[in-house]
PDB file of the backbone (N, CA, C, O) and the ligand in Angstrom, with CONECT records:
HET     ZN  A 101       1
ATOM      1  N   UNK A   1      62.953  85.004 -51.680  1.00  0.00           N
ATOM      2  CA  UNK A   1      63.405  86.139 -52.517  1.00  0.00           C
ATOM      3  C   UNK A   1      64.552  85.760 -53.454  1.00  0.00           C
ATOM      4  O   UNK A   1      64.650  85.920 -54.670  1.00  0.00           O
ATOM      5  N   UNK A   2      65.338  85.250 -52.626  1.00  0.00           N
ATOM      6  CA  UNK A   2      66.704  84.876 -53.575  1.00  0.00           C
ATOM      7  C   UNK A   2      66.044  83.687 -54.962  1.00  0.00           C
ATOM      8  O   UNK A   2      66.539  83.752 -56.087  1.00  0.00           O
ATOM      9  N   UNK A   3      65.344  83.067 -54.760  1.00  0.00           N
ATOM     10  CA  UNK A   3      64.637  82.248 -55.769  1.00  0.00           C
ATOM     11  C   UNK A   3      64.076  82.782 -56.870  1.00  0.00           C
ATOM     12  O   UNK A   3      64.357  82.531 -58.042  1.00  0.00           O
ATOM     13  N   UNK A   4      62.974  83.806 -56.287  1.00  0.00           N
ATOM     14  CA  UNK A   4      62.796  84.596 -57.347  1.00  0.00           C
ATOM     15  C   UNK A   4      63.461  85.599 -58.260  1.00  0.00           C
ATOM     16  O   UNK A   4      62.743  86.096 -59.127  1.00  0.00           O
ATOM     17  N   UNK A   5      64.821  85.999 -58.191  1.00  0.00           N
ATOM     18  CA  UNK A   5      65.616  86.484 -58.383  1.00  0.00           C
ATOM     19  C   UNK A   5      66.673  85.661 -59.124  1.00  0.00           C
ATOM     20  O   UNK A   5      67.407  86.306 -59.873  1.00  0.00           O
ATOM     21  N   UNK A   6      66.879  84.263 -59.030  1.00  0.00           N
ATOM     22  CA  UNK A   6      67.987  83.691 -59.972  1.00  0.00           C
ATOM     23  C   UNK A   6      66.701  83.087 -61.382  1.00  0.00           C
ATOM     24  O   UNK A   6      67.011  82.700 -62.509  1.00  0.00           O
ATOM     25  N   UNK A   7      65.485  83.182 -60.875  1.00  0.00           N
ATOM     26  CA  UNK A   7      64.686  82.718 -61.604  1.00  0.00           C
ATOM     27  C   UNK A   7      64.767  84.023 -62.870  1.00  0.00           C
ATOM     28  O   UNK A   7      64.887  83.963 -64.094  1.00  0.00           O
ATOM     29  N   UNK A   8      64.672  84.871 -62.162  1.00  0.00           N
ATOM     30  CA  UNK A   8      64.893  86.099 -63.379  1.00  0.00           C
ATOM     31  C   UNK A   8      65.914  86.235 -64.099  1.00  0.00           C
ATOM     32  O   UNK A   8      65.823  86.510 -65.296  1.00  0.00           O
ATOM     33  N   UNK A   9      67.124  86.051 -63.440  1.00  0.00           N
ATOM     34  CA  UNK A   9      68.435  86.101 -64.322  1.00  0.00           C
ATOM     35  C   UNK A   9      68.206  85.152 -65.022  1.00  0.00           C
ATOM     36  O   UNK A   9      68.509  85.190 -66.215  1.00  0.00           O
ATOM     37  N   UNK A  10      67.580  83.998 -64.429  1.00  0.00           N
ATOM     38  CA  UNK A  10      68.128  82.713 -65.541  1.00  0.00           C
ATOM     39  C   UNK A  10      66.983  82.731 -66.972  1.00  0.00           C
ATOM     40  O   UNK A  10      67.366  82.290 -68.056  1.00  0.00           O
ATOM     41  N   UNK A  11      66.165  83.059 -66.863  1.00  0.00           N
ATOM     42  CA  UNK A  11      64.810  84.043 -67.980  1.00  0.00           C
ATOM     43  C   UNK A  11      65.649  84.961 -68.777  1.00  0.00           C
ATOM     44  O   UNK A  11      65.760  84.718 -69.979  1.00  0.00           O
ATOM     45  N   UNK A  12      66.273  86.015 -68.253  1.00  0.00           N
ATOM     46  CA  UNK A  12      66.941  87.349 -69.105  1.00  0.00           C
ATOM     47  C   UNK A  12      68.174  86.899 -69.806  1.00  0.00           C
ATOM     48  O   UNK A  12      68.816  87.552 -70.628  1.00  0.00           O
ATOM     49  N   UNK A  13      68.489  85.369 -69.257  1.00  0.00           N
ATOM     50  CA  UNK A  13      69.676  84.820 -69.677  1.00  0.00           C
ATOM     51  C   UNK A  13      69.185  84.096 -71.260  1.00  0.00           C
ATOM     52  O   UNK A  13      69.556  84.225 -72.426  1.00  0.00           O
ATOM     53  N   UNK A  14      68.449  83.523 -70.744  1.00  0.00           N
ATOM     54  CA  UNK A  14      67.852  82.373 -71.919  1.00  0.00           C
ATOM     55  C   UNK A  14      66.822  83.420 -73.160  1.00  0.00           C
ATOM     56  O   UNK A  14      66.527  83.078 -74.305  1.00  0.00           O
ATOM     57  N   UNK A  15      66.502  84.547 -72.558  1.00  0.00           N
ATOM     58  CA  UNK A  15      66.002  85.532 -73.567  1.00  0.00           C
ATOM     59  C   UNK A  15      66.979  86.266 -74.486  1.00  0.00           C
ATOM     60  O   UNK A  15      66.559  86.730 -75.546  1.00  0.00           O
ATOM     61  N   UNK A  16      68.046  86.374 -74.194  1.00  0.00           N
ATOM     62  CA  UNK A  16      69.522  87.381 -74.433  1.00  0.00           C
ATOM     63  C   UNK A  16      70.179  86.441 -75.564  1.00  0.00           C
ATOM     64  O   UNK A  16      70.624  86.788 -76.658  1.00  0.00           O
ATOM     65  N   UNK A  17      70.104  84.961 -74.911  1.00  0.00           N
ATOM     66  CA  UNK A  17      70.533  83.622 -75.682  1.00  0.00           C
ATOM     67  C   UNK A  17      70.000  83.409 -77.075  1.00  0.00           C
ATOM     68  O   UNK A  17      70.694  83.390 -78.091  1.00  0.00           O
ATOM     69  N   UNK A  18      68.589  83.238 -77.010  1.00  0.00           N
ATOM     70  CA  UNK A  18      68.038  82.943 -78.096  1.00  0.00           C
ATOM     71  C   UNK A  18      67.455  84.426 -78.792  1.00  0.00           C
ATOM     72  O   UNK A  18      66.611  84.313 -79.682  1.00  0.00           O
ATOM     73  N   UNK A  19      67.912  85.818 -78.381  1.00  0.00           N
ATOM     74  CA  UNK A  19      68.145  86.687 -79.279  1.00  0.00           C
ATOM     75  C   UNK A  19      69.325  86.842 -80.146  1.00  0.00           C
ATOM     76  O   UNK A  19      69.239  87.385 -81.248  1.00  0.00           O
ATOM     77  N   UNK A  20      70.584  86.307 -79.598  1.00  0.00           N
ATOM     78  CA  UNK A  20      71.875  86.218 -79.990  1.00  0.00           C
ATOM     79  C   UNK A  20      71.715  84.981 -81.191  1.00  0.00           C
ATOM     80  O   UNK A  20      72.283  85.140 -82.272  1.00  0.00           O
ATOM     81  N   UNK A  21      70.997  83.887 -80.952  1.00  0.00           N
ATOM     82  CA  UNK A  21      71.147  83.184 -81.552  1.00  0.00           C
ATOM     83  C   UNK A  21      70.568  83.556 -82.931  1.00  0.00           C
ATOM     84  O   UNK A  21      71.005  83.329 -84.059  1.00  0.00           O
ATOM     85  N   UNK A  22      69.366  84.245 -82.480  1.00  0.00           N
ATOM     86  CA  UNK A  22      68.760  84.226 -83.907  1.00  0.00           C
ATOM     87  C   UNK A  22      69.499  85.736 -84.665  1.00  0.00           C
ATOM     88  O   UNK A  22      69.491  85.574 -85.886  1.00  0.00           O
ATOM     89  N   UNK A  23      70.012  86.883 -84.343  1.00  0.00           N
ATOM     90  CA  UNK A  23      70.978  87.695 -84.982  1.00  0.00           C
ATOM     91  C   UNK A  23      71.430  87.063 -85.775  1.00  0.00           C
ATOM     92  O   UNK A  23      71.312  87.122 -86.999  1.00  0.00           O
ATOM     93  N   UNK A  24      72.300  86.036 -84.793  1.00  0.00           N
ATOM     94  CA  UNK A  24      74.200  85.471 -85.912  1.00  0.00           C
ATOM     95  C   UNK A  24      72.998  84.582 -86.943  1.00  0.00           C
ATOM     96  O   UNK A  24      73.454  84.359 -88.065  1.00  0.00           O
ATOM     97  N   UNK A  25      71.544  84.055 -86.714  1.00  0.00           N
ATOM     98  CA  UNK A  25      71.050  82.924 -88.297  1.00  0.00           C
ATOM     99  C   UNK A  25      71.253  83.884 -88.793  1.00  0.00           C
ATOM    100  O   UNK A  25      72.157  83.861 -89.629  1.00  0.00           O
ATOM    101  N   UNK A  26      70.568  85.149 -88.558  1.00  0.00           N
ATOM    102  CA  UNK A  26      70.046  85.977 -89.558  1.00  0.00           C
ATOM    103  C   UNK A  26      70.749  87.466 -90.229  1.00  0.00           C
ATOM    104  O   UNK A  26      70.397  88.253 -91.109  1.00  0.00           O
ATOM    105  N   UNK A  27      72.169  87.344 -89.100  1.00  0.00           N
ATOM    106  CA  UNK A  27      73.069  87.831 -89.706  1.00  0.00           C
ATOM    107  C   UNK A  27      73.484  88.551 -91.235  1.00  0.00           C
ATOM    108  O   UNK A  27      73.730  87.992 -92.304  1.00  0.00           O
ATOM    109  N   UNK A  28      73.466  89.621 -90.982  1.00  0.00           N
ATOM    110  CA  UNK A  28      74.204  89.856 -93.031  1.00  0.00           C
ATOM    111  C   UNK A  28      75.483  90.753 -93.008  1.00  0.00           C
ATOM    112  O   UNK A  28      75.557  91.651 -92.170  1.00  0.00           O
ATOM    113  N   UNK A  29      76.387  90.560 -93.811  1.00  0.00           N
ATOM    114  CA  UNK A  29      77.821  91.195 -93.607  1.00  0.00           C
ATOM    115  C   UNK A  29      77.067  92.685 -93.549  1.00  0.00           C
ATOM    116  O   UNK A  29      75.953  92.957 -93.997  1.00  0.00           O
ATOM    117  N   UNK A  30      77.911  93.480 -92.932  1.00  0.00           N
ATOM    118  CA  UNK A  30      77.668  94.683 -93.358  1.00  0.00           C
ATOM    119  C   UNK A  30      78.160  95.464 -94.434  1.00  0.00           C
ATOM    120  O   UNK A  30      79.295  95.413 -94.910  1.00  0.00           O
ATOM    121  N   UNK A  31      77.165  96.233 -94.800  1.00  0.00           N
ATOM    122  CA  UNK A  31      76.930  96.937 -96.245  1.00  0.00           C
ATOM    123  C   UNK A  31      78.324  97.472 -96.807  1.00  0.00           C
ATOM    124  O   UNK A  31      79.222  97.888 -96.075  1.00  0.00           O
ATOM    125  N   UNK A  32      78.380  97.420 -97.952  1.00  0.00           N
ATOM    126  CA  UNK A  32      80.019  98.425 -98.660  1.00  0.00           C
ATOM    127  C   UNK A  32      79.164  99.541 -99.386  1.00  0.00           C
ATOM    128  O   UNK A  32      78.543  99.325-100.427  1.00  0.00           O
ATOM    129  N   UNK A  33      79.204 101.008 -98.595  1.00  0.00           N
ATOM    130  CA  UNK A  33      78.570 101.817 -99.479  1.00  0.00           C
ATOM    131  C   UNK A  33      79.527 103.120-100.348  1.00  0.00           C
ATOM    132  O   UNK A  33      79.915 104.062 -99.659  1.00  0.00           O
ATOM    133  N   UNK A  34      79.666 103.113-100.972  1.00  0.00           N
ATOM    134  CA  UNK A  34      80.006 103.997-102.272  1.00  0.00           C
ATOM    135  C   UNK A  34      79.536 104.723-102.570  1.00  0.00           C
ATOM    136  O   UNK A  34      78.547 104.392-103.223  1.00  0.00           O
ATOM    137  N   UNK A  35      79.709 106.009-102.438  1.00  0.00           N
ATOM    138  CA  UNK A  35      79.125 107.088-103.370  1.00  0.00           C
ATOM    139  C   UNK A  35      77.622 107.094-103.052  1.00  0.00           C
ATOM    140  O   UNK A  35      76.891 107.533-103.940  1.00  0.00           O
ATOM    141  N   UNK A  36      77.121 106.715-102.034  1.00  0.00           N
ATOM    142  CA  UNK A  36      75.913 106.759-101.288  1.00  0.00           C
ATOM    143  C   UNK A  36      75.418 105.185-102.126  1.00  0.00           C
ATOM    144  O   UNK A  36      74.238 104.872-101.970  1.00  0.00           O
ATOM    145  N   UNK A  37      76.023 104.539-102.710  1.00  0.00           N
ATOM    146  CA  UNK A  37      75.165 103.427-103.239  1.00  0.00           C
ATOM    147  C   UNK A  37      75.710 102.205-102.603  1.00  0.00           C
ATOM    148  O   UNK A  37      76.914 102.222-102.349  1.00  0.00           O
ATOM    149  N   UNK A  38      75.022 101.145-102.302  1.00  0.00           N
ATOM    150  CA  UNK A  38      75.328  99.655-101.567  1.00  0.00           C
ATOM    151  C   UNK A  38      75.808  98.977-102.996  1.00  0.00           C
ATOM    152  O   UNK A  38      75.459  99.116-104.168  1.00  0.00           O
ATOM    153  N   UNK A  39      76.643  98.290-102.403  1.00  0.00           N
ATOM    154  CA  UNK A  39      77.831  97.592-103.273  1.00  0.00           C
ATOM    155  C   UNK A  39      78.137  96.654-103.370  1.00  0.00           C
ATOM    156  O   UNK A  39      79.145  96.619-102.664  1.00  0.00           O
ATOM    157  N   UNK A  40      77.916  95.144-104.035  1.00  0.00           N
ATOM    158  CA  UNK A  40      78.095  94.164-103.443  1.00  0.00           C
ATOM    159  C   UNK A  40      79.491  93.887-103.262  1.00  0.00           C
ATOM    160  O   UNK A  40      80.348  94.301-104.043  1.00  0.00           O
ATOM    161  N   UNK A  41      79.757  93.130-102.150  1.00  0.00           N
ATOM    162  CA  UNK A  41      80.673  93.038-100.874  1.00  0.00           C
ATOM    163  C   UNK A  41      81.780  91.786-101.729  1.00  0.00           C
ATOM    164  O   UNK A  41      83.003  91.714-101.615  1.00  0.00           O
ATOM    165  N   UNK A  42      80.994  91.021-102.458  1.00  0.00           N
ATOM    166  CA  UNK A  42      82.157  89.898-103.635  1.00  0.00           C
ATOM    167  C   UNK A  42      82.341  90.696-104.655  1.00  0.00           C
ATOM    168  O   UNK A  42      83.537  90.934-104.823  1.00  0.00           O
ATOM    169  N   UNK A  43      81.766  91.119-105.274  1.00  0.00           N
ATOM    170  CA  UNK A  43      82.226  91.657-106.927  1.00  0.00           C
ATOM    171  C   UNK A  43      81.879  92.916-106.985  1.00  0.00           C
ATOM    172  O   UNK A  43      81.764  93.268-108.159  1.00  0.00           O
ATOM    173  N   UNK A  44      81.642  93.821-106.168  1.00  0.00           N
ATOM    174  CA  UNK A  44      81.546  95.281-106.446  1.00  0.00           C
ATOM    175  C   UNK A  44      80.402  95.685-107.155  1.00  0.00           C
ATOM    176  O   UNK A  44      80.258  96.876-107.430  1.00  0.00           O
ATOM    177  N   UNK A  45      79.544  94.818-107.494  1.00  0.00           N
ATOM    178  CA  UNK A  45      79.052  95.939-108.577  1.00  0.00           C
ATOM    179  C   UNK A  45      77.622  95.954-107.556  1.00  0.00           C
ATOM    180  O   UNK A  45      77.167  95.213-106.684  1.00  0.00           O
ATOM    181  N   UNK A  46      77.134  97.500-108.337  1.00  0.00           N
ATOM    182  CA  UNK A  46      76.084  97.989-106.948  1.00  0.00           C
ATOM    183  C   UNK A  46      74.978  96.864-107.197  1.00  0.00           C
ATOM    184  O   UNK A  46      74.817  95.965-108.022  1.00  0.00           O
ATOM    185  N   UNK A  47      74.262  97.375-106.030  1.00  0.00           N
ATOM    186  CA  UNK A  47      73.386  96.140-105.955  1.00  0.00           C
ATOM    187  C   UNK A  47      72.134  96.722-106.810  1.00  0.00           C
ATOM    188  O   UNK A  47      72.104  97.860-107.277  1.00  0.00           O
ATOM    189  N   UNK A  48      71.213  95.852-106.922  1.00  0.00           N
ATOM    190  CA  UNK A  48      69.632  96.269-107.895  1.00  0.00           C
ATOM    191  C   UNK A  48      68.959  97.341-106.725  1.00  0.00           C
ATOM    192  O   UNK A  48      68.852  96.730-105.662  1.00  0.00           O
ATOM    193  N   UNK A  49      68.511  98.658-106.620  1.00  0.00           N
ATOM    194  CA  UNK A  49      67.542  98.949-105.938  1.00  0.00           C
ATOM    195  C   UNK A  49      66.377  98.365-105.738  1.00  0.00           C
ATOM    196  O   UNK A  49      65.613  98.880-104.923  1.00  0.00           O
ATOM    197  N   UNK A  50      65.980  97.130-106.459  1.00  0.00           N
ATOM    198  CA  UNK A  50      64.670  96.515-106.091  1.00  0.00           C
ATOM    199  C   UNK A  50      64.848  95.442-105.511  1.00  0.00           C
ATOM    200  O   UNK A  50      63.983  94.675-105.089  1.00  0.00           O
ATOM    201  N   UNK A  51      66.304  95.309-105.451  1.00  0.00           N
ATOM    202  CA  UNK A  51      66.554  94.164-104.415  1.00  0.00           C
ATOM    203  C   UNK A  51      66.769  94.849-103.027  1.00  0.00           C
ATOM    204  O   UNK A  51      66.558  94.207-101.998  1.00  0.00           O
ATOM    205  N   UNK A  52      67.219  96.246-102.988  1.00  0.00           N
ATOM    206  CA  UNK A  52      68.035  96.657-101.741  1.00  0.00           C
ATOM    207  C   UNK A  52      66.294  96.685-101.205  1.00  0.00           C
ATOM    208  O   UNK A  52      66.261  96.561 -99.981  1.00  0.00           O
ATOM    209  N   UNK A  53      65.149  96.792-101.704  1.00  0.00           N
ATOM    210  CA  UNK A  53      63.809  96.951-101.458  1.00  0.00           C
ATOM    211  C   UNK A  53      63.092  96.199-100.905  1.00  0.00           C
ATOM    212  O   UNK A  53      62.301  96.454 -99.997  1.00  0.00           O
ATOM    213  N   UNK A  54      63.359  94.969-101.526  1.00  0.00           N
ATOM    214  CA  UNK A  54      62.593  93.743-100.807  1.00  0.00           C
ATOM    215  C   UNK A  54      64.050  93.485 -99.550  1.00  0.00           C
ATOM    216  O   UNK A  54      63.870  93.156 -98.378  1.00  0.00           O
ATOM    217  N   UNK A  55      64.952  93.652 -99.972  1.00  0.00           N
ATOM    218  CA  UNK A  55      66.010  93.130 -98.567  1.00  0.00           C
ATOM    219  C   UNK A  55      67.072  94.465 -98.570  1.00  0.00           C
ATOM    220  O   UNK A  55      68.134  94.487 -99.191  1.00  0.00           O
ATOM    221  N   UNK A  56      66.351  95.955 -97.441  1.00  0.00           N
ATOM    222  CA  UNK A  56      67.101  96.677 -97.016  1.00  0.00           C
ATOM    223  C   UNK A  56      69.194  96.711 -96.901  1.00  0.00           C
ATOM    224  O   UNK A  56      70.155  97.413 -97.216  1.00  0.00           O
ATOM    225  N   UNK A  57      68.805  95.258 -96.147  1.00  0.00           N
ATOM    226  CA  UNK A  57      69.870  95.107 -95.466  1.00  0.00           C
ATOM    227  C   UNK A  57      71.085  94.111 -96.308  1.00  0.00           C
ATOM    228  O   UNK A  57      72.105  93.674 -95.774  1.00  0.00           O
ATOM    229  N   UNK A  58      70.729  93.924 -97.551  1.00  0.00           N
ATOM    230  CA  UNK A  58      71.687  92.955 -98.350  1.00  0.00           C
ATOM    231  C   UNK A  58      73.303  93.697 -98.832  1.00  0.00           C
ATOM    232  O   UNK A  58      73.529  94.838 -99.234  1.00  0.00           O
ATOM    233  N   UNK A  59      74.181  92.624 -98.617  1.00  0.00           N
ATOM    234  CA  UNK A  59      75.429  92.983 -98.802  1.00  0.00           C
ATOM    235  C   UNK A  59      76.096  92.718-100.174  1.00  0.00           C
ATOM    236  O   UNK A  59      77.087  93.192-100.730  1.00  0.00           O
ATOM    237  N   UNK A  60      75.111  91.714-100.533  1.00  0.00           N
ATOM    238  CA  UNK A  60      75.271  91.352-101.736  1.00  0.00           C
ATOM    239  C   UNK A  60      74.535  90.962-103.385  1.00  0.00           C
ATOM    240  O   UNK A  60      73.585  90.195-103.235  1.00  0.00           O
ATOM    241  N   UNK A  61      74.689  91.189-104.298  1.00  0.00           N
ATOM    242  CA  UNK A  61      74.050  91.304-104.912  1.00  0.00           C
ATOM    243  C   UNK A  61      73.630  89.841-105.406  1.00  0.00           C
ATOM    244  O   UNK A  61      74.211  88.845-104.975  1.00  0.00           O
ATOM    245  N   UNK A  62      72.579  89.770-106.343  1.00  0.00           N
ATOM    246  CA  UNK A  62      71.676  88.699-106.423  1.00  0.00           C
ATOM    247  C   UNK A  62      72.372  87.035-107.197  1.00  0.00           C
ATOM    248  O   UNK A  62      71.859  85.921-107.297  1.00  0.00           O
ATOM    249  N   UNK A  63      73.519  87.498-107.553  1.00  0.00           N
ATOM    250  CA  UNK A  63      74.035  86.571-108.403  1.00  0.00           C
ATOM    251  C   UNK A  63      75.316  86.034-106.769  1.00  0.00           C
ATOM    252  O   UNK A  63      75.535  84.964-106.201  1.00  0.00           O
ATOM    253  N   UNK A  64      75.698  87.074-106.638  1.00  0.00           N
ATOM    254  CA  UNK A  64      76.725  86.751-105.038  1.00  0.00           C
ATOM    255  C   UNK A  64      75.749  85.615-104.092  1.00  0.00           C
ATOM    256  O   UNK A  64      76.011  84.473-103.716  1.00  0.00           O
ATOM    257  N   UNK A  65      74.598  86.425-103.913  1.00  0.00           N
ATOM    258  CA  UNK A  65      73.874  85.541-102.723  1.00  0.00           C
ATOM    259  C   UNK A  65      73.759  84.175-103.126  1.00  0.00           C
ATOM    260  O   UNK A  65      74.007  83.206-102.407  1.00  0.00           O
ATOM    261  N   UNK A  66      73.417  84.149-104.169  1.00  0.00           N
ATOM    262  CA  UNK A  66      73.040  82.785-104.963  1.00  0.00           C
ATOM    263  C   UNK A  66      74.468  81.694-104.529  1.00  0.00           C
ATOM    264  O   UNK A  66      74.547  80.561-104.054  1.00  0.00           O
ATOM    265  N   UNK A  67      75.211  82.456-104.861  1.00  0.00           N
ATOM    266  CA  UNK A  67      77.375  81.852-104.685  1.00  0.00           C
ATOM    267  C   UNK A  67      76.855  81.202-103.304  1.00  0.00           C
ATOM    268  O   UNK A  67      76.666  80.011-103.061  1.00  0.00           O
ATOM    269  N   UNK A  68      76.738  81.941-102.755  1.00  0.00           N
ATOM    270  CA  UNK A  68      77.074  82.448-101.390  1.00  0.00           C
ATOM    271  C   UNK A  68      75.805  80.956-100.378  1.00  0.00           C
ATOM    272  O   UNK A  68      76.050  80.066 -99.564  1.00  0.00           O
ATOM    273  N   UNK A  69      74.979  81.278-100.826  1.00  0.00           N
ATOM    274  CA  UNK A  69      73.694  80.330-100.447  1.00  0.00           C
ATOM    275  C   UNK A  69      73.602  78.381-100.532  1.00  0.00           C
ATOM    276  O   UNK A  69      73.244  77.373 -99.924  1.00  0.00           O
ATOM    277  N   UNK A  70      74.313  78.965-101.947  1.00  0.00           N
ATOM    278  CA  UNK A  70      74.810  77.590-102.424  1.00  0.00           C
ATOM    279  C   UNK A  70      76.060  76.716-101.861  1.00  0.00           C
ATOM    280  O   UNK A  70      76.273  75.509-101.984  1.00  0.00           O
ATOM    281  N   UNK A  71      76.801  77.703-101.216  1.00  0.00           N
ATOM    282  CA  UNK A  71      78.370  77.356-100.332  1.00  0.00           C
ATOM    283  C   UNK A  71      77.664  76.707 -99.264  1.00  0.00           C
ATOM    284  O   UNK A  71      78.013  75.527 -99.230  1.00  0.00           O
ATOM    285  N   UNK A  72      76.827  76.976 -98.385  1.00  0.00           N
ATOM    286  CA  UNK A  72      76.520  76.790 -97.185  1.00  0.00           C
ATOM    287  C   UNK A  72      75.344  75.468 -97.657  1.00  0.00           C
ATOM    288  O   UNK A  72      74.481  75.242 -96.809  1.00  0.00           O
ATOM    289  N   UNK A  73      75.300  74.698 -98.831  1.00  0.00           N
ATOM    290  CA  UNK A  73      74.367  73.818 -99.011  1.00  0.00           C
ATOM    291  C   UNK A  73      73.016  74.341 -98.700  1.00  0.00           C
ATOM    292  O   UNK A  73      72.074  73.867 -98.065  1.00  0.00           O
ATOM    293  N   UNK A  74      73.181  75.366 -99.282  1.00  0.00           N
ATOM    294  CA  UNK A  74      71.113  75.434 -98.654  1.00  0.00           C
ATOM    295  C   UNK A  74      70.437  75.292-100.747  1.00  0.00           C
ATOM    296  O   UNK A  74      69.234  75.287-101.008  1.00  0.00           O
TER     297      UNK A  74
HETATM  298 ZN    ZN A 101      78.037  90.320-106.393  1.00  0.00          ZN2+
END
């Protein structure tokens, strides 16, 4: 019994793990909203609605990400 039981923690552990992990890749600052509009988070200015479309969850606008993408060498 006790076997089957650290076998589970150590499963819910390594499941919890590589959910955490993939959050913080996929991570995005959270939103600056204004006046009901998303804002980008470097330079203020609102973001494109056809960007907030294809990416709900963006903090920043399309010229920022680009900054931003390019910092991290990708
Ligand atoms: Zn920007």
């Amino acid at each position: 019994m006790p076997d089957i039981l650290d076998h589970a923690t150590d499963l819910e552990m390594r499941q919890r793990q590589s959910a955490l992990d993939k959050a913080l890749k996929h991570s995005e600052p959270e939103q600056d909203i204004r006046d009901g509009m998303v804002v980008c988070i470097d330079c203020a200015t609102p973001i494109q609605p056809a960007r907030l479309k294809a990416k709900p969850n963006a903090a920043r606008c399309i010229h920022c990400q680009q900054i931003e993408e390019q910092r991290h060498g990708r």
